[in-house]
C-alpha positions as CSV (number, residue, x, y, z in Angstrom):
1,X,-17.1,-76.6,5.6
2,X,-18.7,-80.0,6.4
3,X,-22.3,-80.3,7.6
4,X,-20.7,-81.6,10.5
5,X,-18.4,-78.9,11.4
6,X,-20.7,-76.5,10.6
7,X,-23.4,-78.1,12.8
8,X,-20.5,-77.9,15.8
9,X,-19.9,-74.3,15.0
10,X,-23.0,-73.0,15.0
11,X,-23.8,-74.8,18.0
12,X,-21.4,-71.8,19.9
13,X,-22.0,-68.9,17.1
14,X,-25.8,-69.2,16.3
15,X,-27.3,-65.9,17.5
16,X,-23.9,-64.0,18.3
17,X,-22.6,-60.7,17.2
18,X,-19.3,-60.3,15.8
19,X,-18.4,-56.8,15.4
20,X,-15.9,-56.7,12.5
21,X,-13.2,-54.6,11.7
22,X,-11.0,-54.2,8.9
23,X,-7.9,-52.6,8.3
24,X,-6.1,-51.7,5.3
25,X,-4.1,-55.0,3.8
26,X,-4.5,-56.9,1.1
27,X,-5.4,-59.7,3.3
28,X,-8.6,-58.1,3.7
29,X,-10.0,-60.4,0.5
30,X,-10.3,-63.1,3.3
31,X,-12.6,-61.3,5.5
32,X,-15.4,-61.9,2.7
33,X,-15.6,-65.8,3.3
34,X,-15.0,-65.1,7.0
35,X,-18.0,-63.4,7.3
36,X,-19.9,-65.9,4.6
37,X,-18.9,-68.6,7.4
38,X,-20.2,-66.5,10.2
39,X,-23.5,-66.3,8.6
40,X,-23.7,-69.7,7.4
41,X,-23.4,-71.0,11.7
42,X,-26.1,-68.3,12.5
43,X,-23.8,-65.3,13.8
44,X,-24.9,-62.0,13.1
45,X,-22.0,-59.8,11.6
46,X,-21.6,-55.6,11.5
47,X,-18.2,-54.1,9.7
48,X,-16.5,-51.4,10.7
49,X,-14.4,-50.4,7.6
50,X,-11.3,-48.2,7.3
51,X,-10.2,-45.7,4.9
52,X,-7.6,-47.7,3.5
53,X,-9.4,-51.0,3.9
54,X,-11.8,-49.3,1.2
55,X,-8.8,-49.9,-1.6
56,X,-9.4,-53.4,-1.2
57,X,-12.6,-54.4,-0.4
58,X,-16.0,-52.3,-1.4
59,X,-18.7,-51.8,0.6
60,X,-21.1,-52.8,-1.5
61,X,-19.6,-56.3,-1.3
62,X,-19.7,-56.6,2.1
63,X,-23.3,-55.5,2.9
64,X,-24.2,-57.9,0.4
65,X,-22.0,-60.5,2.6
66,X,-23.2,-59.3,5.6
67,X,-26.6,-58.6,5.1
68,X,-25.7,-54.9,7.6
69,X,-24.7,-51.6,6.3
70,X,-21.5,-51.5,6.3
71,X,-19.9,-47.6,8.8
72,X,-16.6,-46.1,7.5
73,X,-16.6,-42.7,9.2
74,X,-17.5,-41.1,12.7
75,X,-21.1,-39.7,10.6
76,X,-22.9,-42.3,8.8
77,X,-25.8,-39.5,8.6
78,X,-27.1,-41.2,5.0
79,X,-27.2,-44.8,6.5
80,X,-30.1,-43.4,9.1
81,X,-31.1,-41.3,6.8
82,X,-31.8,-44.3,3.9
83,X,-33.9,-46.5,7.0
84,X,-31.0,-48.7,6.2
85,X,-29.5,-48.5,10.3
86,X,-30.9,-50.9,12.6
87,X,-30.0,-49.4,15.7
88,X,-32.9,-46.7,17.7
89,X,-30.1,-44.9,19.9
90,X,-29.4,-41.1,18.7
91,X,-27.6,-39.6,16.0
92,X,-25.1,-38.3,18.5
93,X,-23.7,-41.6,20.0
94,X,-23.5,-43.1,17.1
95,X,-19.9,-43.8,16.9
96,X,-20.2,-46.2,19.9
97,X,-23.5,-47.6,19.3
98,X,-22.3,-50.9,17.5
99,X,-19.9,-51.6,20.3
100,X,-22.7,-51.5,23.1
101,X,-24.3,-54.1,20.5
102,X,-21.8,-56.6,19.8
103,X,-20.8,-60.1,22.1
104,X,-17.5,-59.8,20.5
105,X,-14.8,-57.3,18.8
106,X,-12.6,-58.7,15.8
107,X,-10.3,-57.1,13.6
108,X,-9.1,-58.8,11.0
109,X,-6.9,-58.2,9.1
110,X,-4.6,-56.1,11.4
111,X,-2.3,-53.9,10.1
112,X,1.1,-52.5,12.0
113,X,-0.4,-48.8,11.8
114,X,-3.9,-50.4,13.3
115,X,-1.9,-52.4,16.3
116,X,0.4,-48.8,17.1
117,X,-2.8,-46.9,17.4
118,X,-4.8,-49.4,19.7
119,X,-1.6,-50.4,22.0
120,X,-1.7,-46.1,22.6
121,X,-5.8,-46.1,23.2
122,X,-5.8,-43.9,20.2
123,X,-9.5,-42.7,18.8
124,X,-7.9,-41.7,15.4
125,X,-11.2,-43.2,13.2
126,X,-14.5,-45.1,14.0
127,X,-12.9,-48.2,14.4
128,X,-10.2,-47.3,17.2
129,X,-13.5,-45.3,19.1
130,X,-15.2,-48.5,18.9
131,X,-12.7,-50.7,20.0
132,X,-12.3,-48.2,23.0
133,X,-16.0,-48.5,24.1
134,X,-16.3,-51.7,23.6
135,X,-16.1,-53.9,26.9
136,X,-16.0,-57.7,26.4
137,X,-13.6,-60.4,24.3
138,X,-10.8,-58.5,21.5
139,X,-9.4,-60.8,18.7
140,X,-7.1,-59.3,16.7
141,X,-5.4,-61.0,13.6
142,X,-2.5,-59.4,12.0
143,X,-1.1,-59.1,8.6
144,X,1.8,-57.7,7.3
145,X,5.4,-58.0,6.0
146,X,7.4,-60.6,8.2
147,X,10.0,-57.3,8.7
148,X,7.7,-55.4,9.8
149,X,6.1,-57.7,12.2
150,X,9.5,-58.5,13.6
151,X,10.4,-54.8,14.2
152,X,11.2,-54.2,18.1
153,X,7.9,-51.3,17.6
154,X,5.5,-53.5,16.9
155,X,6.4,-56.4,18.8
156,X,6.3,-54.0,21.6
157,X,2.6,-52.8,20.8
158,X,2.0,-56.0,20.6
159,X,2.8,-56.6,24.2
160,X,0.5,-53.9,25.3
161,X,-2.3,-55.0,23.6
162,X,-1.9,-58.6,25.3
163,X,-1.5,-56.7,28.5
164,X,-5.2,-55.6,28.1
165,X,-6.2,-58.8,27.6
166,X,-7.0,-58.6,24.0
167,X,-6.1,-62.0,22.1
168,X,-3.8,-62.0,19.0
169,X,-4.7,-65.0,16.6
170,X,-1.2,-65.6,14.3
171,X,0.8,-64.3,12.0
172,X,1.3,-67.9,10.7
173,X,4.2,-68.5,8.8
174,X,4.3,-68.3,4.6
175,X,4.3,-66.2,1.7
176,X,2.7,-62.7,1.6
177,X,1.7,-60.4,-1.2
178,X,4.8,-58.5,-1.0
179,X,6.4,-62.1,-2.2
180,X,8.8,-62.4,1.0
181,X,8.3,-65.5,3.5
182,X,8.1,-65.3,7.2
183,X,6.4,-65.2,10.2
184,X,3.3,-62.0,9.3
185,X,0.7,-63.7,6.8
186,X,-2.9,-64.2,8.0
187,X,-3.9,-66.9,9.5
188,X,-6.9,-68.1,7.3
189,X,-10.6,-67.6,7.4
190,X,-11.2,-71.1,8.5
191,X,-9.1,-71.3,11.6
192,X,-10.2,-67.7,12.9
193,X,-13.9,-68.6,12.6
194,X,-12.9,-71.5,14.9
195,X,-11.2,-69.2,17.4
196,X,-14.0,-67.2,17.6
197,X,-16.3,-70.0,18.5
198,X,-13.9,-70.9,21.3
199,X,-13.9,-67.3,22.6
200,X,-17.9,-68.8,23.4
201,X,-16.6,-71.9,24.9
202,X,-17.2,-72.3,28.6
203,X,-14.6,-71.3,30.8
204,X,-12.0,-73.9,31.4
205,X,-12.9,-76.6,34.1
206,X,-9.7,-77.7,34.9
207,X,-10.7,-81.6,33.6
208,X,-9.0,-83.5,31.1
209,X,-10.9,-85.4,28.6
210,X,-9.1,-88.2,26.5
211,X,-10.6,-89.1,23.8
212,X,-10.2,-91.8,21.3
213,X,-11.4,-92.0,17.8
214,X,-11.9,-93.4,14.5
215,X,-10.4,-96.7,13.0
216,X,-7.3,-98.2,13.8
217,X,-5.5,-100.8,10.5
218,X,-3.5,-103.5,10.4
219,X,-1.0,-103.4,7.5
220,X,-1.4,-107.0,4.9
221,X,1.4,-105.6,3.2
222,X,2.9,-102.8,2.1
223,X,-0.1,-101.3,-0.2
224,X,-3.2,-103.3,1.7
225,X,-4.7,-102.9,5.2
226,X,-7.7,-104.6,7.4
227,X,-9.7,-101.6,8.7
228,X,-13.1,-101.0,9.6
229,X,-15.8,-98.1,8.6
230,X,-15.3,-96.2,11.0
231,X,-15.3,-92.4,10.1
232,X,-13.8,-90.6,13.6
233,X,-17.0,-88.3,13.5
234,X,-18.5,-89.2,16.7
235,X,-15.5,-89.2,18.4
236,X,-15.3,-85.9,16.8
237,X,-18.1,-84.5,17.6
238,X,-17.2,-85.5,21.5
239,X,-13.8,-83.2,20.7
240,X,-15.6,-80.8,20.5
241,X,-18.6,-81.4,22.8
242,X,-15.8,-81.5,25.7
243,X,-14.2,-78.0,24.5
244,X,-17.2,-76.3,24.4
245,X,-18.1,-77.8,28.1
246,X,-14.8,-76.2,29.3
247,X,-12.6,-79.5,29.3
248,X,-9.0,-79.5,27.5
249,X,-8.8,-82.4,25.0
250,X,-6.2,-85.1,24.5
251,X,-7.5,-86.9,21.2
252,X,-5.7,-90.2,20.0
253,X,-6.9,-90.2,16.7
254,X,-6.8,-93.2,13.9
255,X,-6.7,-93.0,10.7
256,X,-9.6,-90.7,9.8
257,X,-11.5,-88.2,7.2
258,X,-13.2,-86.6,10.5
259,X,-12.1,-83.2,11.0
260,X,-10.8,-82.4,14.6
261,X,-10.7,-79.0,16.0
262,X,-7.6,-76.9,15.6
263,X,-6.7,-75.1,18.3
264,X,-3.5,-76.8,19.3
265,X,-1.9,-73.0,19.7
266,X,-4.6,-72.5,22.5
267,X,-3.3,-75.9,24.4
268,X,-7.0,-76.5,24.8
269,X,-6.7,-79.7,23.0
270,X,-3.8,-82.2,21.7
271,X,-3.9,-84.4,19.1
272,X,-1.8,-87.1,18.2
273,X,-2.0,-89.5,15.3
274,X,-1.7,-93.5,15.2
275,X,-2.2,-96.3,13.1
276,X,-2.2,-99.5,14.3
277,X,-4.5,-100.6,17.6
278,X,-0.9,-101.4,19.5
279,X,0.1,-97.6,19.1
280,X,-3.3,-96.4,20.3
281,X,-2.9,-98.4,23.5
282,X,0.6,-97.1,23.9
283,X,-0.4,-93.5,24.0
284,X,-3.9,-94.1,25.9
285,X,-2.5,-95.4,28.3
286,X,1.0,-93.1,28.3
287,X,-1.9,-90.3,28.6
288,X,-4.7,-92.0,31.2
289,X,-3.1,-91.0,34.5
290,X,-3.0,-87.7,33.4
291,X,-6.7,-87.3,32.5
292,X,-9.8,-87.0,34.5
293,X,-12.1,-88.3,32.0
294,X,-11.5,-91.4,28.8
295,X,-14.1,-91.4,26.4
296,X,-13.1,-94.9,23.7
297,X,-15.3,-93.4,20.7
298,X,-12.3,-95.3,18.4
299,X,-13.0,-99.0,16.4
300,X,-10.6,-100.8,17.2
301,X,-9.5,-104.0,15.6
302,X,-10.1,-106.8,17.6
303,X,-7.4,-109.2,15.7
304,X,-4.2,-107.8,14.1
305,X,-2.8,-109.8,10.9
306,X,0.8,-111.2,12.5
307,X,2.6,-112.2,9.5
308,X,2.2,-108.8,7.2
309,X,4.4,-109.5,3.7
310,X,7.0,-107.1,3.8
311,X,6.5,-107.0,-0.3
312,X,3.1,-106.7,-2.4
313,X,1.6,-109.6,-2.6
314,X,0.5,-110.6,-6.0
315,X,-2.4,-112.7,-7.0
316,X,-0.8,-115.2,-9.3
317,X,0.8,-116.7,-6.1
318,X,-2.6,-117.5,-4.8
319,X,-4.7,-116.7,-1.8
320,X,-3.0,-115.3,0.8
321,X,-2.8,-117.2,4.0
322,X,-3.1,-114.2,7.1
323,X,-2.4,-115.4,10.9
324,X,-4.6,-112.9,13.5
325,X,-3.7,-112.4,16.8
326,X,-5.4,-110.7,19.4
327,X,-5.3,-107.0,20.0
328,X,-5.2,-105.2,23.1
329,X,-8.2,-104.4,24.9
330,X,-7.8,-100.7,25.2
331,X,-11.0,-100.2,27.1
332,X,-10.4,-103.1,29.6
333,X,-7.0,-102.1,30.3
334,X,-8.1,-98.2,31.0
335,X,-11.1,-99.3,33.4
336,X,-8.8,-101.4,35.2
337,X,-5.8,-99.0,36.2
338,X,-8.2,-95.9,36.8
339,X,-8.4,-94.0,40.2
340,X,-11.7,-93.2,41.8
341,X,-11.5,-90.0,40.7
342,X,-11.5,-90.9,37.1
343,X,-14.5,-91.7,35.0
344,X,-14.6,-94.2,32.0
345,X,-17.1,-94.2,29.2
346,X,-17.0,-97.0,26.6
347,X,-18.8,-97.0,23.4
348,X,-20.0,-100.1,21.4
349,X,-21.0,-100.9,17.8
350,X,-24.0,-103.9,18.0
351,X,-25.5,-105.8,14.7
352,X,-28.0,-107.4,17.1
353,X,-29.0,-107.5,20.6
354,X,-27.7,-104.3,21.3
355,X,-28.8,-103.8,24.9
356,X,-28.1,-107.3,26.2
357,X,-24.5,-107.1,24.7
358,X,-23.7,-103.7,26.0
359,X,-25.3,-104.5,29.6
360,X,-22.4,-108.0,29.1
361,X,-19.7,-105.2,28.1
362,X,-20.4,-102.9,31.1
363,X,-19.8,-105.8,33.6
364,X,-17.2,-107.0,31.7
365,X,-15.1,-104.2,30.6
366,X,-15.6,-103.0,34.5
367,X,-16.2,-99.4,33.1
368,X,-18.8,-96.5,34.7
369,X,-20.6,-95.9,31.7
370,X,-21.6,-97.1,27.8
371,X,-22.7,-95.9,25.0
372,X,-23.9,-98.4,22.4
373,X,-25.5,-98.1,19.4
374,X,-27.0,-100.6,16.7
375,X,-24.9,-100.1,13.3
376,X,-27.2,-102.2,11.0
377,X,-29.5,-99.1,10.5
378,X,-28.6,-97.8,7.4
379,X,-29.9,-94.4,8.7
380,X,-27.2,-93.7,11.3
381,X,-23.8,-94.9,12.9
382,X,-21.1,-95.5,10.5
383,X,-19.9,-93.2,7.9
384,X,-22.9,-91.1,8.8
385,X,-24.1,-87.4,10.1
386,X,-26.2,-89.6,12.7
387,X,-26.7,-91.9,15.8
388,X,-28.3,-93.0,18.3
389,X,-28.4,-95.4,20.8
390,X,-28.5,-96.3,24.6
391,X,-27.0,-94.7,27.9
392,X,-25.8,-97.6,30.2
393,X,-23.8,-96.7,33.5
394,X,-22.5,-99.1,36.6
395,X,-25.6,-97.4,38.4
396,X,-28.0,-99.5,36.6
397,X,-29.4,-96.6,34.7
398,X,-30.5,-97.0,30.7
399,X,-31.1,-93.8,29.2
400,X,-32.4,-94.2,25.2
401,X,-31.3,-91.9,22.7
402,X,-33.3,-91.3,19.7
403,X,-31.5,-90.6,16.2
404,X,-30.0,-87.2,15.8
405,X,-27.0,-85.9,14.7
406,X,-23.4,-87.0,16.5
407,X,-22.9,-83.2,17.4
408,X,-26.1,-83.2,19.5
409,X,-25.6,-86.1,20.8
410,X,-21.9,-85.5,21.7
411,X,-23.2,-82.5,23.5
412,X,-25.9,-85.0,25.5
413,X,-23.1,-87.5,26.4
414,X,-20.8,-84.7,27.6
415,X,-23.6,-83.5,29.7
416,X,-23.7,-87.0,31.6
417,X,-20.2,-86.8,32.6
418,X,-19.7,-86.3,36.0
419,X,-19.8,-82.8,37.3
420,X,-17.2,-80.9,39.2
421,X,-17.4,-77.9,41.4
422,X,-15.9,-76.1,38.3
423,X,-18.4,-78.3,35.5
């Protein structure tokens, strides 16, 4: 996990408590860096263990993981017994005690036997009485054989269990431990720790945020490009700023290390790749009347090399002589053909003069707001964990950001977007 991911998870998971429970399969082994993950964004994390999840993980292993003792049965008498319990209420409730404590139920891994009993509101060990006391968000992750998992039972208990509202994340598609391939494997640790931090997103707004990020190229030939140094993690960062504020995402994403979000299965948030600063005009602007908010966090290239070789070219033939033409002005073309009731936020990279250029740019690009920030600090802006920078809006207002870190200050640019009824 990168600083900056984990930085934008633990913006929604610091503090929060995940009740965990896990069922008897194999997959079970991944709950261990699940819960390492949780901890690491500042969640707190209490398992719930089953009789046959005991054959493949210990206890011992995950209290250590945890840092909480770890319930298997209806009467954990030696837990409150050892001082080792954290909770005050009485001996007598304690089978539903850690569901009146946690924000949010998980089980993971899920087997078919777990799925049968909660789709009938069975009570059969601690972990099905919990799940029945427990009122708030159910995310449920199963794991199985692909036959089983297709059988007309379970697909049917399945349907229940959405009924009640509780959330299925997967099966993905792959190999399991029994060696056959199909649709039943875990989703891994990874992705479910970023479901979970969207069970904590706001509710959805109804707005439509595009977004786009990173560097765009222009071939030379078939082995070299002209690119820039741009990383994609502000733009990001703003992905995920604008999920977490309730907004579904439409990112137009170059060429980039950054790591987006993945919750395409949630259709909270689209992504689609280009290359070239032609391509990202196309779809910007296939996707602009469609979206209620464009954020242009991307580097464009100004100038695009006309006469690419279609072969390598090789230095004993010389220099190279490259004709530029001029690149679309993405930013320009999406202030002019926007509606009233869309809102257009431009970003710009300065080596000097920062303000005076950006105020030029604002009247220029005929755009509500900028954000511009002064790149020759070694400190922050490119291929860096920090920015900062200036506010500038049609309004005449300048609002100075100090350095921090592109997550924050995603979160204080998604904050000045115009608010809604709903925002």
């Amino acid at each position: 996990m990168t600083p900056a991911v984990k930085e934008n998870l633990t913006s929604s998971l610091q503090g929060k408590k995940i009740l965990l429970g896990i069922t008897g399969s194999i997959a079970a082994f991944k709950t261990c860096d699940l819960i390492r993950h949780l901890r690491e964004c500042g969640a707190h994390v209490r398992v719930v263990l089953t009789q046959g999840a005991e054959n493949f993980v210990t206890k011992t292993t995950l209290e250590t993981l945890s840092g909480e003792p770890v319930l298997t049965g209806f009467w954990n008498h030696q837990n409150k017994a050892n001082g080792t319990s954290k909770d005050s209420s009485a001996f007598g409730t304690h089978h539903i005690e850690t569901a009146r404590w946690a924000d949010l139920f998980l089980v993971a891994p899920a087997t078919a036997n777990f799925i049968a009993q909660a789709a009938h509101g069975l009570a059969a060990d601690l972990l099905t009485t919990e799940l029945l006391a427990f009122q708030g968000p159910v995310l449920i992750v199963p794991a199985m054989n692909p036959a089983m998992y297709a059988h007309p039972a379970v697909q049917q208990n399945i349907q229940r269990l959405l009924s009640y509202g509780i959330r299925l994340l997967g099966p993905t598609t792959g190999k399991t431990a029994c060696g056959e391939e199909g649709l039943g494997r875990m989703i891994e640790p990874e992705l479910i720790l970023e479901l979970i931090a969207y069970s904590f997103f706001k509710k959805p707004n109804g707005r439509t945020a595009l977004i786009t990020l990173g560097p765009t190229r222009s071939a030379i030939d078939p082995v070299r490009y002209l690119s820039n140094r741009s990383s994609g993690l502000m733009g990001a960062s703003l992905c995920w700023a604008a999920l977490q504020a309730g907004y579904r995402v439409k990112a137009i994403c170059g060429p980039s290390p950054a790591i987006l979000p993945t919750l395409q299965d949630l259709d909270v948030i689209q992504v689609q790749q280009v290359q070239t600063a032609r391509e990202m005009a196309a779809a910007t602007l296939e996707a602009w009347p469609s979206a209620d908010v464009y954020m242009g966090a991307a580097a464009v290239l100004d100038w695009e090399i006309k006469n690419p070789s279609a072969e390598k070219l090789k230095k004993e033939t010389g220099n190279p002589h490259l004709e530029f033409e001029k690149n679309p002005d993405i930013l320009a073309l999406v202030a002019r053909s926007k509606r009233p009731d869309q809102f257009v936020l431009g970003f710009a990279a300065e080596t000097e003069n920062a303000l005076s250029n950006a105020r030029l740019k604002l009247k220029q690009k005929q755009c509500d707001a900028l954000f511009v920030n002064d790149v020759s600090q070694a400190t922050s802006g490119f291929e860096s964990d920090f920015n900062s920078g200036w506010w500038l809006d049609a309004g005449g207002e300048i609002i100075p950001y100090g350095i921090r870190t592109k997550s924050q200050l995603a979160r204080d640019i998604i904050s000045k977007l115009p608010k809604t009824d709903n925002t």
